[in-house]
C-alpha positions as CSV (number, residue, x, y, z in Angstrom):
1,X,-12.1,-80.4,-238.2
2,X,-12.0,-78.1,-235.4
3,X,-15.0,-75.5,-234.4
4,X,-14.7,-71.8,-234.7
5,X,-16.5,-69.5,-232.7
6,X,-18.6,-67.6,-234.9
7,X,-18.2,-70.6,-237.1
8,X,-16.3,-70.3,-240.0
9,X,-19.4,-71.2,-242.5
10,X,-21.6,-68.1,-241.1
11,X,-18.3,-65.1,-241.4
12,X,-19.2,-63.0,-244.3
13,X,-17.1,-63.0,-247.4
14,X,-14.5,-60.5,-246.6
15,X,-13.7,-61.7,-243.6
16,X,-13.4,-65.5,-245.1
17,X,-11.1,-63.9,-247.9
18,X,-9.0,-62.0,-245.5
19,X,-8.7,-65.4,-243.6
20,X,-8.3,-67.2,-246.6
21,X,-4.8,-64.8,-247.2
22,X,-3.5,-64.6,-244.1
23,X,-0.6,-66.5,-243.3
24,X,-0.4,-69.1,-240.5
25,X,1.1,-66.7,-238.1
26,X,-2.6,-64.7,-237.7
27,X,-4.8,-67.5,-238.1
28,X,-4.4,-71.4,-237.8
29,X,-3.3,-73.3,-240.9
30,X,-7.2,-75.5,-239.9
31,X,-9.1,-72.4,-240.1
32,X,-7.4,-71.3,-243.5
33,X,-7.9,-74.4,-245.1
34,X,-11.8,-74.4,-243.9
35,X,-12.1,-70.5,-245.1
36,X,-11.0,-71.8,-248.6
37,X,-13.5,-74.7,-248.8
38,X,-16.2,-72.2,-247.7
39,X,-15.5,-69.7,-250.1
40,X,-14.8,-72.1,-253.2
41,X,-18.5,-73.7,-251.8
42,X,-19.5,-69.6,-252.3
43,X,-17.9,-69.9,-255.9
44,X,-15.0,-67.0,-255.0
45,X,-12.3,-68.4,-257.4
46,X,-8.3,-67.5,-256.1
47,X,-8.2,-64.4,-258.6
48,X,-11.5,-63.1,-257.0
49,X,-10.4,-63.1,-253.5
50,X,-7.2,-61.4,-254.3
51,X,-8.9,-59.0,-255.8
52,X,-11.5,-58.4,-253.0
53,X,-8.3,-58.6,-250.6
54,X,-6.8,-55.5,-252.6
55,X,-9.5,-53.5,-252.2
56,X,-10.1,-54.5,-248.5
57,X,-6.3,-52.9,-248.1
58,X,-7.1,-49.9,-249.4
59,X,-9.8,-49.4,-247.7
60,X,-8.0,-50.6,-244.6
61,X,-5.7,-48.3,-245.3
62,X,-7.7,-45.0,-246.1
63,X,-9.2,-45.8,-243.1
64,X,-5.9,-45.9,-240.8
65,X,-5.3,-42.6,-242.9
66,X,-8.7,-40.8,-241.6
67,X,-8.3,-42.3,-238.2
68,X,-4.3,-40.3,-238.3
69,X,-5.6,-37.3,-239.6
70,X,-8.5,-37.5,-236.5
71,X,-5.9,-38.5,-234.3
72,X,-3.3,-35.3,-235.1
73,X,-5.8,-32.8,-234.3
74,X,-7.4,-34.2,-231.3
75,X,-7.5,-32.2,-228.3
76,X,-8.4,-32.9,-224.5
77,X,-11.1,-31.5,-222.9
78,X,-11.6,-28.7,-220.3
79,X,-11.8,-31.3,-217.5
80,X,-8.9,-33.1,-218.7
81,X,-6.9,-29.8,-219.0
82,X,-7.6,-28.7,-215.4
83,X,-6.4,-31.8,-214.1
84,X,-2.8,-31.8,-216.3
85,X,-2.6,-28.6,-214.7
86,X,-3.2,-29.4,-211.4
87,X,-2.0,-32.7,-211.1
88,X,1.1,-32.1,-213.0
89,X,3.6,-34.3,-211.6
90,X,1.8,-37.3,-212.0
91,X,1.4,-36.5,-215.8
92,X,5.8,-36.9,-216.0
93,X,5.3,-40.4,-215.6
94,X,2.5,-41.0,-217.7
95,X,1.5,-40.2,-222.0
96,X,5.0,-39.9,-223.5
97,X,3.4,-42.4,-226.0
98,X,1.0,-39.6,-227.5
99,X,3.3,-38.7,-230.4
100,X,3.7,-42.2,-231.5
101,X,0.1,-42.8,-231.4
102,X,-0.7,-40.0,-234.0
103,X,-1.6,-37.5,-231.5
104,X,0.3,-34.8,-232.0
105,X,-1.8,-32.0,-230.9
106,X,-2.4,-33.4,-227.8
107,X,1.3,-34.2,-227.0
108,X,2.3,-30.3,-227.9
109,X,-0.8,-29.4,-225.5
110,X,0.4,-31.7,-223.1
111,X,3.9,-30.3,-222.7
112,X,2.1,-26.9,-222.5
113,X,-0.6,-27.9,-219.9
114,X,2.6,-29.7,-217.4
115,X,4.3,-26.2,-218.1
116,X,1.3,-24.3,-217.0
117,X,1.2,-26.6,-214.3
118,X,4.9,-26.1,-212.9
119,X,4.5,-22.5,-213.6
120,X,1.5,-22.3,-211.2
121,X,3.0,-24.3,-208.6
122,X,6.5,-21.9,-208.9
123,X,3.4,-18.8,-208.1
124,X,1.9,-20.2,-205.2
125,X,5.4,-21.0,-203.8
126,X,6.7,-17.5,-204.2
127,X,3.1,-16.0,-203.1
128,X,2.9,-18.4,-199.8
129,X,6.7,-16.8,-198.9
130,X,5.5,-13.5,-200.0
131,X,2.8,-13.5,-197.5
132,X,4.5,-15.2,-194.7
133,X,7.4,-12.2,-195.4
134,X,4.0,-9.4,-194.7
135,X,3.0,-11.2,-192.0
136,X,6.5,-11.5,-190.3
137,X,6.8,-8.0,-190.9
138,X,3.8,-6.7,-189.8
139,X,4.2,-9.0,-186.5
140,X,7.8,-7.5,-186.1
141,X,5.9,-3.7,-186.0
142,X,3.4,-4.6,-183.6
143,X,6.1,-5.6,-181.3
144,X,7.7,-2.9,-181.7
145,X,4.5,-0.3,-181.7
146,X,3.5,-2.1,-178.5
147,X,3.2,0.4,-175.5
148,X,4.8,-1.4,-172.3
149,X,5.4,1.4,-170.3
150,X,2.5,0.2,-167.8
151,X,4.3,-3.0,-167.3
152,X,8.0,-1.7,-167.5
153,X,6.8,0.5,-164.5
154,X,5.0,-1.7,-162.7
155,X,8.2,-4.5,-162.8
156,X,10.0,-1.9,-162.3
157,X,8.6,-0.6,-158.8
158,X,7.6,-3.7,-158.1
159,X,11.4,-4.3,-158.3
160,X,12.7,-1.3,-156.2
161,X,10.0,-2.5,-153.7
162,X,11.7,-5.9,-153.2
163,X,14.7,-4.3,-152.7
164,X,13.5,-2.1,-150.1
165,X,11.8,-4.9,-148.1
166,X,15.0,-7.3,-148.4
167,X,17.0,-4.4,-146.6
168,X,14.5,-3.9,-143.4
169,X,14.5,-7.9,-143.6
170,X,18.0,-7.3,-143.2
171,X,18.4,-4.6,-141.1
172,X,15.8,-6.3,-138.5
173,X,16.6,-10.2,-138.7
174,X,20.3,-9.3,-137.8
């Protein structure tokens, strides 16, 4: 007879009876046959454990009901809502499983939170251009405000100058 680890003579009754039902698929055909000896050692007859195993089931299930209901109207938190936001992109990759899970108002608020998200992105784009578009213009005017009459003259005499000295160079070379 193999071991189980807690062994199979210290598990409390429900958990011998839902053994005890299950079929050899869940739980070893050894570990059946020892939670029957245990429990008929206990005195649970086959009508008893069916019993008990009913109830188990609807308890089981009431509680799979509750832990739904929970489920459907569980929201993230602030922090987690900042960083859908922000970190948008990764979330398309990620918690498409919500819905199937039960968790339906977090899938909505999901969708909602990655469209916030690409919807804040979109602003900074069109601000970042915006800007740059102000700045470009306002860099365009204070070329064109610029006062270069001191330097237009002074190339410009400068020029006439060279001009002037090239001639005597030429005049008195030749």
């Amino acid at each position: 007879m193999r071991e189980y680890i807690p062994p199979i003579e210290s598990r409390e009754n429900d958990e011998l009876i839902i053994i005890s039902l299950c079929s050899s698929d869940e739980w070893q055909q050894d570990a059946i046959d020892q939670a029957n000896k245990e429990l008929e050692k206990r005195g649970i007859d086959r009508s008893q454990r069916k019993k008990r195993f009913s109830e188990l089931e609807r308890q089981y299930e009431a509680y799979l009901a509750d832990e739904l209901e929970s489920r459907s109207t569980e929201d993230f938190t602030i922090i987690e809502k900042i960083f859908l936001v922000l970190f948008w992109p990764r979330e398309l990759f990620s918690g498409w499983g919500l819905r199937k899970e039960g968790y339906t108002l977090k899938a909505n608020r999901r969708l909602q939170l990655i469209g916030s998200g690409i919807l804040l992105a979109v602003i900074v784009v069109f601000w970042a251009f915006y800007e740059y578009e102000i700045n470009n213009q306002k860099r365009i005017e204070d070329i064109n405000n610029f006062d270069n009459s001191k330097w237009e003259k002074n190339r410009i005499v400068d020029t006439t100058k060279n001009e002037h000295d090239k001639k005597e160079t030429n005049k008195n070379g030749l």
